[in-house]
VMD Tcl script that draws the C-alpha trace (Angstrom):
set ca {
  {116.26 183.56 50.56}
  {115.88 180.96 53.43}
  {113.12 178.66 51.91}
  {114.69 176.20 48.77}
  {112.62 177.27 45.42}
  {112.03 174.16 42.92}
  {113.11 175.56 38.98}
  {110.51 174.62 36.67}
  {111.89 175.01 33.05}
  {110.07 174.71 29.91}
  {111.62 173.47 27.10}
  {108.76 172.77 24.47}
  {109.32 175.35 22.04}
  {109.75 174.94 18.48}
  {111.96 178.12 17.64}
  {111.03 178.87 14.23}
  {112.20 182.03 14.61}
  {115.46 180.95 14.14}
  {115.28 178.82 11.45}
  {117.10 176.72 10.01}
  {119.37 176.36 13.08}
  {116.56 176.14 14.95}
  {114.10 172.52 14.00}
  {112.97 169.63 15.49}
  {115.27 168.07 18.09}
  {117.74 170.95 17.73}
  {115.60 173.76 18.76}
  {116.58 177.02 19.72}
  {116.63 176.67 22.99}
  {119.06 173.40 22.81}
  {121.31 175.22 20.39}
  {124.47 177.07 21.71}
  {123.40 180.51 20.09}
  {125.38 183.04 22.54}
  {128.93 181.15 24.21}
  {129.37 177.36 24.40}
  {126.60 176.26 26.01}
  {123.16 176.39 24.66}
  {120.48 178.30 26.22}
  {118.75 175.58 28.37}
  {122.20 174.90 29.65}
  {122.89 178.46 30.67}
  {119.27 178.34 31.94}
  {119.81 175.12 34.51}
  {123.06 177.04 35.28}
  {121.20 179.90 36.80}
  {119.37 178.13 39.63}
  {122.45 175.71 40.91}
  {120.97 172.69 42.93}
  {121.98 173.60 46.83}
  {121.16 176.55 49.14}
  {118.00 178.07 47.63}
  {117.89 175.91 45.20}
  {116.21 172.27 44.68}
  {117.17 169.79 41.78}
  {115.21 171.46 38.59}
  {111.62 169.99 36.86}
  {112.29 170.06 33.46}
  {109.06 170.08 31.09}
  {109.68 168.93 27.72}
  {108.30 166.77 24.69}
  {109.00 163.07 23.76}
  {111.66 163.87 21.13}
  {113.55 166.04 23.18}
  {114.52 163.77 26.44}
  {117.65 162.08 25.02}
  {119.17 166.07 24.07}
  {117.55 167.40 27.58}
  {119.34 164.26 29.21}
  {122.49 164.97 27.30}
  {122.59 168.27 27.92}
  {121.78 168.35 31.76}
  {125.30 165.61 32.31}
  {125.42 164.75 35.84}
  {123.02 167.53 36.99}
  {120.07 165.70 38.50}
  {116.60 166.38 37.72}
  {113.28 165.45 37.28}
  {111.60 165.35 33.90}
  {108.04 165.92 32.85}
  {107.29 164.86 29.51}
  {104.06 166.21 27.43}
  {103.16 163.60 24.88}
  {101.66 166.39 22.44}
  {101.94 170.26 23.27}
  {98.85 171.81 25.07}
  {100.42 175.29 25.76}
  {102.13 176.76 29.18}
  {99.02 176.28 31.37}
  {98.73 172.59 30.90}
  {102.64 172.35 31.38}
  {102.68 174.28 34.28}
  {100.19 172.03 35.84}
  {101.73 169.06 35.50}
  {104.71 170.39 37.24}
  {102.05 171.91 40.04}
  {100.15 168.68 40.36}
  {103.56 166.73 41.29}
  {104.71 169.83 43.99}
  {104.10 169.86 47.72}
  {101.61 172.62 48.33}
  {104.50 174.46 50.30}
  {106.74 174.28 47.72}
  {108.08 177.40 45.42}
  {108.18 176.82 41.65}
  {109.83 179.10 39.71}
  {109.12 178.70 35.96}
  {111.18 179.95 33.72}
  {110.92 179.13 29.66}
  {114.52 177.71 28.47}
  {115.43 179.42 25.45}
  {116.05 183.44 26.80}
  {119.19 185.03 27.85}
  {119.86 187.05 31.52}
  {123.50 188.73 31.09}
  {122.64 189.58 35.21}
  {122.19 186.97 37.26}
  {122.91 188.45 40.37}
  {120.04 191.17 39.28}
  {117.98 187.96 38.47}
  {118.39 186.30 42.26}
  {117.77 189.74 43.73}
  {114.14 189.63 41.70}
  {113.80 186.10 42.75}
  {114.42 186.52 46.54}
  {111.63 189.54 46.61}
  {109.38 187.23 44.31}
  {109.96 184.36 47.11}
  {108.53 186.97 49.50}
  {105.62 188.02 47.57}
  {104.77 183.87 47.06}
  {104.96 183.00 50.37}
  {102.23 185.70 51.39}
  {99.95 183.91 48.42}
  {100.58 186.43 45.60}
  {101.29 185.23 41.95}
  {104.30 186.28 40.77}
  {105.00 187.15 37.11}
  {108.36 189.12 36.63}
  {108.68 191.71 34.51}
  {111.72 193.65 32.22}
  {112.35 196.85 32.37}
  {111.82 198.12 29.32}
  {115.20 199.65 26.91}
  {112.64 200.92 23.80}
  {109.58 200.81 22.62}
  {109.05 197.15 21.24}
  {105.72 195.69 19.44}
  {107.05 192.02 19.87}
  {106.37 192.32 23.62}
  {103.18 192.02 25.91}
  {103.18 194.46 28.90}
  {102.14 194.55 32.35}
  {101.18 197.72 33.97}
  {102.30 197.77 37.78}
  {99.49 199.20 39.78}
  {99.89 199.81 44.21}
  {103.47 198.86 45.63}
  {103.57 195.41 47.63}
  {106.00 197.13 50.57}
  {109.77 197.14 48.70}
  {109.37 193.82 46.87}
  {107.03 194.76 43.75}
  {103.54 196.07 42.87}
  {100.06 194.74 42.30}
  {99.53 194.08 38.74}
  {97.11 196.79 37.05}
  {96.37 194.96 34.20}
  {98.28 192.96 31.27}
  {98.47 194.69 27.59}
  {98.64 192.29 25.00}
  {101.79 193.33 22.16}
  {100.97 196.66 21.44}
  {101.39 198.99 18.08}
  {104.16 201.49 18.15}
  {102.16 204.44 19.18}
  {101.12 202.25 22.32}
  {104.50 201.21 23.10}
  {105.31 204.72 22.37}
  {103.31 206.06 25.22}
  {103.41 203.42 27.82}
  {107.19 203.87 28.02}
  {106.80 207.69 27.97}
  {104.37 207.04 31.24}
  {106.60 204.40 32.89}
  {104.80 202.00 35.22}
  {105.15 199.44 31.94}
  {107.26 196.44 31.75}
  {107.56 193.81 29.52}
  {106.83 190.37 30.12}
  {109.05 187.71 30.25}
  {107.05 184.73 30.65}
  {109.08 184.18 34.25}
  {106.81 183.39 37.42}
  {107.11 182.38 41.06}
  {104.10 181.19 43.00}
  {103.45 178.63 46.02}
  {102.57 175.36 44.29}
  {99.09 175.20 46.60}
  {98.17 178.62 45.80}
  {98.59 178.03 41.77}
  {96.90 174.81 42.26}
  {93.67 176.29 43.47}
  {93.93 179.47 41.09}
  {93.69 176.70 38.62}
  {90.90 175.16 40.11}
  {89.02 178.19 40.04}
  {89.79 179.80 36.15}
  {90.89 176.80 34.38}
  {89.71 173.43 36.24}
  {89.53 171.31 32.90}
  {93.17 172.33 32.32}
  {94.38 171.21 35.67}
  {92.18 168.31 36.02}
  {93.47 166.84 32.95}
  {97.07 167.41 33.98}
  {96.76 165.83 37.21}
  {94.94 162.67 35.42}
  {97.63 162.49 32.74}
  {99.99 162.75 35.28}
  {98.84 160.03 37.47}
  {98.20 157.41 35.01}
  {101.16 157.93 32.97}
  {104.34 155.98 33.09}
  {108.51 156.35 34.98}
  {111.63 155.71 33.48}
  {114.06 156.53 35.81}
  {114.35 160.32 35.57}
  {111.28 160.90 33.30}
  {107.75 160.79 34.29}
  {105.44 160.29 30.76}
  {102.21 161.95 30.88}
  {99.30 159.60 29.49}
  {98.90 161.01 25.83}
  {95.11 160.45 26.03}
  {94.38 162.01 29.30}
  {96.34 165.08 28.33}
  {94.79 165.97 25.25}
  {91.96 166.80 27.22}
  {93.31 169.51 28.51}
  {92.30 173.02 26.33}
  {95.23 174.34 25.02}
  {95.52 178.08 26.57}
  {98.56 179.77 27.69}
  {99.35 180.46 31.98}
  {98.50 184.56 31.17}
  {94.97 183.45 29.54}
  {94.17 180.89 31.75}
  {95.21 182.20 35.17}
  {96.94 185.05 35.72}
  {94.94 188.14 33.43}
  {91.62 186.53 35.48}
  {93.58 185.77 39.05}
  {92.79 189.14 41.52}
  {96.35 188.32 43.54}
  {98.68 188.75 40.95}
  {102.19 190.79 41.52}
  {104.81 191.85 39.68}
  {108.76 192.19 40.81}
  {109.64 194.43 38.11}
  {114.17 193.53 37.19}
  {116.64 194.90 34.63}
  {119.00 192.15 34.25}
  {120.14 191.82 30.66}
  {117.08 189.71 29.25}
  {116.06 189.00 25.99}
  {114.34 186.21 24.51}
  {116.14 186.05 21.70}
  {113.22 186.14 19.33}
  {114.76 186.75 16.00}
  {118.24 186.57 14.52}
  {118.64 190.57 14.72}
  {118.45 189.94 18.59}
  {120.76 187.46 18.36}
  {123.31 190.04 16.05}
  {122.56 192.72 18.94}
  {123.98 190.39 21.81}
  {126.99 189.31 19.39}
  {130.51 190.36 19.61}
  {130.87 192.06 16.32}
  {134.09 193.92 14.73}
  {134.68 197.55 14.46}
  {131.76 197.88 11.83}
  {129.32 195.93 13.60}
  {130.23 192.46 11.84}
  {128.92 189.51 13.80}
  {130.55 186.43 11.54}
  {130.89 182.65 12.86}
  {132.80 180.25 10.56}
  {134.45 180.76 7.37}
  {133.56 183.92 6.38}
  {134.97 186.51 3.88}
  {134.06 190.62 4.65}
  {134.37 193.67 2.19}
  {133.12 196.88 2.64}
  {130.13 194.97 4.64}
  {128.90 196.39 7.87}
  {126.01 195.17 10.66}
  {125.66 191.80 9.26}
  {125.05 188.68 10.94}
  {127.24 185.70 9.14}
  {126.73 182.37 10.57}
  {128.84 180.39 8.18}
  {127.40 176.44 9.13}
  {130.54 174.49 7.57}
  {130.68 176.34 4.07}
  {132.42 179.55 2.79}
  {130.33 182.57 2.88}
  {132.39 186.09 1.33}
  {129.40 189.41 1.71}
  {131.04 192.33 -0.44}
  {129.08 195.25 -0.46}
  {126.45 194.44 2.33}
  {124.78 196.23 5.10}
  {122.34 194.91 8.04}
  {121.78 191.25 6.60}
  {121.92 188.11 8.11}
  {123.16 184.93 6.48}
  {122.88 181.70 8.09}
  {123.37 178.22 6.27}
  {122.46 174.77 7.87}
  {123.60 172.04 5.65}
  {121.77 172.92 2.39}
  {119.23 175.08 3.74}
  {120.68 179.15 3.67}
  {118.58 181.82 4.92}
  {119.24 185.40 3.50}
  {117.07 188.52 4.16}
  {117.63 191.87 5.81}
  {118.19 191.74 10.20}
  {114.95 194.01 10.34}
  {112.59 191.76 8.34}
  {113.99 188.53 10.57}
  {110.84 188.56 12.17}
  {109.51 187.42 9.33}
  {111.47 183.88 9.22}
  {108.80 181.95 10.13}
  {107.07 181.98 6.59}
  {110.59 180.44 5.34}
  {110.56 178.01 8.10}
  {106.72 176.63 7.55}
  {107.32 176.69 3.49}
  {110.60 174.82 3.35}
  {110.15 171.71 6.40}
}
mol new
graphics top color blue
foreach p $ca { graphics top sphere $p radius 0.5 }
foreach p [lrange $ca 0 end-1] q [lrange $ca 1 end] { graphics top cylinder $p $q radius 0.2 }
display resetview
């Protein structure tokens, strides 16, 4: 790469997927889920400051700026805070509406893991291509299986040796579809990761969602600095519809590439992913804490300060936070979120 890309990393979500590690100032994303560092950690860590990198633009809410300070130590960076949460389109225009036109922004949600990030800066220098000649970039995963819990995007022509014209986006898909689109190949998942010239997303925006923009920009320039932080007026951005970046731009945008990478992603969207990228014993045992195993295999144990003893159990996870303990079977953890909304 010989142009310096700006990181633009979102850090609003809630995580309820992973509840009840995952709530209120300590979600997911902030939580330290696979190593020592949490996710949004390993996340900065990907695009160091220096050489084709600038300082990162953080996006988060209110109630997360002391952890997102904490977190980032001497790291310097800029943060945008939303006063209430109006989706990915109205975050990513408040980091557009603060960019030089020139500039590259490469947005990237906080909370997934990339085991290759070599693989990842490969993608990233054929993405910076693709930007700089005006083309939207949206990055997507090779696919490993056929998933439902993933939307697609079918690559259409190839864009020289850098990536492919997207065909059109699939929204998550049931089996059967998944089935076939990975039978066909041309499919990849998508990861919610985009490059794109700040001047070029800015009048995309302009064009297929002005009130979202137009509100950003407003909130943007009447709101309030403190030091590292610049507040978004509250009132000014709850104008803005809340719609997500694929919606709002890049399904209706008719310049819109792909830079399709395999590089060890997952979004860690339930606690079975998080048991799959474990290290686990010779029976498939992923425990954390003080934790008793007999004749128990495939189980996810994350312990949380008590004692936890499984005798007799296959392919469950059970994970206590203070006096809240969640217990169910790895392939219904997709279904945490009803535990999550009936218990905070």
């Amino acid at each position: 790469m010989t142009l310096q890309i700006q990181p633009v990393i979102l850090c609003g979500g809630a995580g309820t997927r992973l509840w009840p590690e995952s709530r209120g100032q300590r979600a997911k994303q902030f939580l330290p889920l696979t190593g020592s560092e949490s996710l949004f950690q390993q996340t900065v860590a990907r695009t160091p400051a220096g050489g084709d990198f600038l300082p990162p633009v953080i996006l988060c809410g209110e109630s997360h700026v002391t952890t997102v300070r904490e977190q980032l130590g001497a790291r310097e960076a800029q943060l945008l805070v939303e006063p209430m949460p109006r989706n990915t389109a109205a975050a990513i225009a408040l980091a557009v509406a603060q960019a030089d036109a020139d500039t590259l922004l490469l947005v990237m949600p906080s909370d997934h893991v990339i085991a290759d990030v070599p693989a990842f800066h490969a993608a990233i220098a054929r993405a910076a291509r693709l930007a700089r000649a005006d083309w939207l970039v949206t990055f997507g995963i090779a696919p490993t299986h056929p998933d439902t819990g993933f939307g697609y995007i079918a690559s259409g022509s190839a864009i020289g040796d850098d990536g492919f014209a997207v065909e059109r986006f699939v929204e998550k898909p049931p089996l059967e579809e998944a089935e076939r689109m990975l039978f066909a190949g041309g499919y990849s998942w998508n990861a919610g990761i985009f490059l794109f010239r700040a001047g070029r997303m800015r009048d995309a925006m302009l064009t297929h969602c002005r009130a979202i923009f137009e509100a950003a920009d407003d909130a943007l320039a009447a709101g309030l600095t403190d030091g590292d932080a610049r507040y978004a007026d509250a009132p000014k951005f709850a104008a803005a519809p809340s719609d997500s970046i694929d919606y709002a731009v890049m399904e209706k945008d008719d310049r819109v590439a792909t830079v399709p990478v395999s590089m060890g992603w997952s979004d860690l969207g339930s606690w079975q992913a998080v048991h799959a990228l474990a290290a686990c014993d010779a029976v498939g045992n992923a425990a954390t804490g003080d934790v008793f195993l007999h004749d128990s295999q495939g189980n996810l144990i994350r312990a949380g300060g008590k004692r936890v003893s499984l005798i007799g159990m296959e392919g469950v996870a059970v994970i206590v936070d203070g006096d809240d303990i969640l217990v169910m079977p790895l392939q219904r953890c997709q279904d945490v979120r009803a535990a999550a909304k009936a218990r905070e």
